[in-house]
C-alpha positions in Angstrom: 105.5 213.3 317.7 108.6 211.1 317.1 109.9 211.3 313.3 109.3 208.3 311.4 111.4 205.3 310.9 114.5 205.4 308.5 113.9 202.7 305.7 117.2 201.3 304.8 117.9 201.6 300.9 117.5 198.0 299.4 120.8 196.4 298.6 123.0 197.6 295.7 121.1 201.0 295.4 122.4 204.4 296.2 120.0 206.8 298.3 117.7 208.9 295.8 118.2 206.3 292.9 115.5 204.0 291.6 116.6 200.3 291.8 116.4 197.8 289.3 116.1 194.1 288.8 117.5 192.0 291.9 117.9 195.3 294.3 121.0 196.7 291.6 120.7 200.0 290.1 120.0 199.8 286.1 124.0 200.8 285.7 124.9 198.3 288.5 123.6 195.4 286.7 125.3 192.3 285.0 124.8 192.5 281.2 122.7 189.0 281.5 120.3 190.2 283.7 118.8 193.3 282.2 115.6 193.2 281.3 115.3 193.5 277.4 119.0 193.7 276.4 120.4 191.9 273.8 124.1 191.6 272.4 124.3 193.3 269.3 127.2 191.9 266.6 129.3 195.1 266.5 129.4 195.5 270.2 132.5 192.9 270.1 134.1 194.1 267.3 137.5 195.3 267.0 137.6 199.5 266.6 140.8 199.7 265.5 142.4 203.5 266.8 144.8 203.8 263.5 144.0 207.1 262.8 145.3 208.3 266.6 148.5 205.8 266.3 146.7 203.4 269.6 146.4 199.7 269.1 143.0 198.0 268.3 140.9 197.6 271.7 137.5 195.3 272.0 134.4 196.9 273.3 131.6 195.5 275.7 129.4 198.1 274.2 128.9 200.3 271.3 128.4 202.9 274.1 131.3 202.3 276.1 133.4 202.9 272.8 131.3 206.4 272.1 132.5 207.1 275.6 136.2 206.3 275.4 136.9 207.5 272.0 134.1 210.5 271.4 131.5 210.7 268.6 134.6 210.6 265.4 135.0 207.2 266.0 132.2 204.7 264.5 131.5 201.1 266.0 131.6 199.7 262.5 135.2 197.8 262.9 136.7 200.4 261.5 138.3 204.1 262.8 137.0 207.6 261.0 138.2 211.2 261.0 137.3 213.8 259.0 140.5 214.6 257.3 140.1 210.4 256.2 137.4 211.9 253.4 137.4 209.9 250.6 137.7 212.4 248.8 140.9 214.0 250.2 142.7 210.8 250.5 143.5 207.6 248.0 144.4 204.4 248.5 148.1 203.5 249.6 149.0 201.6 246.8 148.0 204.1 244.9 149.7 206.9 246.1 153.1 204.6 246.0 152.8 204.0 241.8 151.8 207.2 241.6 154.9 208.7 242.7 156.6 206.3 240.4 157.7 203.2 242.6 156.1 200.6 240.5 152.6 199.1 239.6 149.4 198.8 241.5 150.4 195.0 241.9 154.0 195.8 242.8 153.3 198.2 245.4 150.5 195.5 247.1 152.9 193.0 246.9 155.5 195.7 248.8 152.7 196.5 251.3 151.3 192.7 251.8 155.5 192.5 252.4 155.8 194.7 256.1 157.9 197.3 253.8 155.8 200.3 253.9 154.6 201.8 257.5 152.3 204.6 257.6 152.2 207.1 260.6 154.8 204.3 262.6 152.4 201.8 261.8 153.1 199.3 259.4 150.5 199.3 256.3 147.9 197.4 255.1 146.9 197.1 251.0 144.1 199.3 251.0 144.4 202.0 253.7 143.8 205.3 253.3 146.5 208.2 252.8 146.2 211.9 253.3 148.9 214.8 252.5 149.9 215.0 255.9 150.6 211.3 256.5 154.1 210.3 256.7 154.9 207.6 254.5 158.1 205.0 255.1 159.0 202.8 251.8 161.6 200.3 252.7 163.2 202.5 255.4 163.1 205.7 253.2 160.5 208.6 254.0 158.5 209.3 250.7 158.6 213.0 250.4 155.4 215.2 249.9 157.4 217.1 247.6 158.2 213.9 245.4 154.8 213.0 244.9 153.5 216.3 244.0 155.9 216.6 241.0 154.0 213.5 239.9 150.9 215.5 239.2 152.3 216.5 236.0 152.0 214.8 232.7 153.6 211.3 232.5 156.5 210.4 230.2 155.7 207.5 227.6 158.4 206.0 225.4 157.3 203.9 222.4 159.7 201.2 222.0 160.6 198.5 218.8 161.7 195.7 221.3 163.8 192.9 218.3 164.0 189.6 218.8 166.4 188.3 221.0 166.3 191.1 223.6 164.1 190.6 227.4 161.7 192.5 229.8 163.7 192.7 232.6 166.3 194.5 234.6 168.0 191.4 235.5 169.1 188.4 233.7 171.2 185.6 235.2 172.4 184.5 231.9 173.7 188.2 230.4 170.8 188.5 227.8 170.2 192.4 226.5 167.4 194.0 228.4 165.0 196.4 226.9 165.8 198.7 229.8 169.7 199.2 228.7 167.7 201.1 225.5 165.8 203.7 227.1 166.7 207.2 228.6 167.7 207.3 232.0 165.4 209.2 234.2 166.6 211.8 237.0 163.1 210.5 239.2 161.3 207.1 239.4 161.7 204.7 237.0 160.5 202.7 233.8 157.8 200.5 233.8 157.3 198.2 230.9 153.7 197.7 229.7 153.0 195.4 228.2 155.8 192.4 228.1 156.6 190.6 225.5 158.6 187.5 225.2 162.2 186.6 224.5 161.3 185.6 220.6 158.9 188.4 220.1 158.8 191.7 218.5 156.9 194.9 218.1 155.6 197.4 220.3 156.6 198.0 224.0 156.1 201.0 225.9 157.3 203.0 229.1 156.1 204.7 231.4 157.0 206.6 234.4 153.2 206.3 236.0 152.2 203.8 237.6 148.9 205.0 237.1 149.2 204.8 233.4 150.7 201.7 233.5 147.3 200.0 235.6 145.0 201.6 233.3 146.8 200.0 230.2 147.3 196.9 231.8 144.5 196.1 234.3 142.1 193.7 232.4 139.2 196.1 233.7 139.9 198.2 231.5 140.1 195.8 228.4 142.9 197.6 226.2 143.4 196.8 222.6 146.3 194.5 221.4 146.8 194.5 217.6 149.0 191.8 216.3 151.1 190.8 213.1 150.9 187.3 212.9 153.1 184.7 210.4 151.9 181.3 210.4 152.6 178.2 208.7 150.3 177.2 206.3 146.8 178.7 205.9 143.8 179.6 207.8 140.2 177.3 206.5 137.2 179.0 206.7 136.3 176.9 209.6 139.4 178.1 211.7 138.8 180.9 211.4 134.9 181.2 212.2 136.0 179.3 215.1 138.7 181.8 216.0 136.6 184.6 215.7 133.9 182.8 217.8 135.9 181.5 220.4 138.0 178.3 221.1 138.4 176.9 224.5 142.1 177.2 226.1 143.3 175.8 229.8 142.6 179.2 231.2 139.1 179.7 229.7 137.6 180.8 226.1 139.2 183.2 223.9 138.2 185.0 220.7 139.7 187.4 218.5 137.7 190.5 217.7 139.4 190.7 214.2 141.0 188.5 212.0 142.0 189.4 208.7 144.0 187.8 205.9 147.3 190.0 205.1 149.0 187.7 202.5 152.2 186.2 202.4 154.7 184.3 199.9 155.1 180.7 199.9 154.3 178.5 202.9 153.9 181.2 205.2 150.8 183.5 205.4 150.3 186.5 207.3 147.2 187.6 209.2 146.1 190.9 211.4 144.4 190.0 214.7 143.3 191.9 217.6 142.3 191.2 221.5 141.5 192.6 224.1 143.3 190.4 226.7 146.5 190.2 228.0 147.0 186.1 228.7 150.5 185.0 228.6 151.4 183.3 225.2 147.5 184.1 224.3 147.9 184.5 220.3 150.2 181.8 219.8 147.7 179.2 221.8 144.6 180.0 220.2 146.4 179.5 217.0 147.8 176.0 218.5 143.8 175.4 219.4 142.8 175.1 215.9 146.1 173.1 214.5 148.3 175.7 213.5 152.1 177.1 214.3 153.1 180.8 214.5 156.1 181.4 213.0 156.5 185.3 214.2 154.5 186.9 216.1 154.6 191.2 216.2 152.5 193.4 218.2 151.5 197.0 216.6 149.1 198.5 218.8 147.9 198.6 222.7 145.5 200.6 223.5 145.7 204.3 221.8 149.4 203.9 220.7 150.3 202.1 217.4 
């Protein structure tokens, strides 16, 4: 008895496999033509290989990535390790005022600038730092050794800025700075918080922490600001409930959360206010809201220091 006939596999099949749709094999088969498969949003999505030092790549498939890159990488648009824990890392701009380079909002205006590279790759404002990242600020390496002599106590200098002196380092026109006052420091450098104006007095302080300095300046965290205020003239009962209640300014409503009388001699009368904003020129403008003109104008508190 003769064997039986050889039946030729069907087209696009391998011996021993089980064909699919059109004669192809399942793995064989153009995306468009398998039965049930749909295309899922994060299967073209950008997985982006920063934590490895590769360049983004595009997938066709959340599987082909889970392939290529193995299970520590997630098809969420965004690369994962474990040593990118949240809570062994912070935020760049974080890490750069804490090792006393400036503000929060400096150091995101540095990174949204190309100046800071992490790893050989330059930054973005909210990526993710550990202690073995290398860290490049304007050309220079930041040291792991600088920032952990951070982690002690900050320095804060309360300052009596007069009249007639300004909050900055430079000044075209050869004014006195604030900054030719204080101590010089042998790492980092002063922040002011808290400016005040050119014809303003009172309190200013320093700081060598840029975290310090966000958390008495970020209006999240709604500091204190107690002012001496000369006026001319004197406040009606009506000015002042509508102080106290609010007035409306170009940049929205404002109220003070006190407002007391502190006396004065002739024209002049002196008053004790307190907000909890920082606006620029915001005392003098709600004053201007309800007809009147500040004379002087002296801040005594922010936050916890008087």
């Amino acid at each position: 008895m003769s064997p039986p006939a050889r039946v030729p596999p069907r087209k696009g099949t391998r011996p021993g496999r089980r064909a699919g749709p059109r004669g192809f094999h399942p793995a064989q088969t153009p995306a468009r033509t398998q039965r049930g498969w749909r295309r899922k949003p994060e299967a073209t999505k950008h997985v982006e290989a920063v934590a490895e030092g590769g360049p983004a790549t595009r997938s066709r498939h959340p599987a082909a990535e889970r392939r290529r890159f193995g299970p520590r990488f997630t098809i969420t648009g965004r690369a994962t390790r474990p040593d990118r824990d949240p809570e062994v890392t912070s935020k760049l701009q974080k890490r750069l005022a804490e090792a006393g380079l400036g503000s929060r909002r400096a150091m995101e205006e540095l990174i949204q600038a190309g100046q800071v590279s992490v790893n050989g790759l330059v930054a973005r404002v909210g990526a993710r730092v550990g202690p073995g990242d290398r860290i490049i600020v304007a050309g220079e390496p930041l040291s792991d050794k600088r920032i952990r002599r951070t982690a002690r106590e900050p320095r804060i200098v309360l300052y009596h800025k007069p009249e007639g002196e300004i909050v900055s380092r430079r000044d075209p026109e050869g004014r006195a700075s604030v900054f030719d006052r204080v101590p010089v420091v042998q790492r980092g450098r002063w922040l002011a918080v808290g400016r005040r104006g050119f014809n303003t007095c009172g309190l200013l302080l320093f700081t060598d922490s840029g975290e310090l300095a966000n958390r008495l300046t970020h209006p999240r965290y709604q500091q204190a600001r107690e002012y001496a205020v000369r006026i001319v003239g004197e406040l009606t009962p009506e000015q002042v409930r509508s102080l106290r209640s609010g007035v409306e300014l170009e940049d929205g409503q404002a109220h003070f959360d006190l407002l007391e009388a502190q006396g004065g001699e002739g024209t002049n009368r002196w008053y004790r206010v307190r907000v909890h904003e920082g606006r620029n020129r915001l005392v003098r403008r709600m004053f201007a809201a309800v007809g009147m003109t500040v004379s002087r104008l002296m801040r005594t508190r922010f936050g916890p220091f008087e």
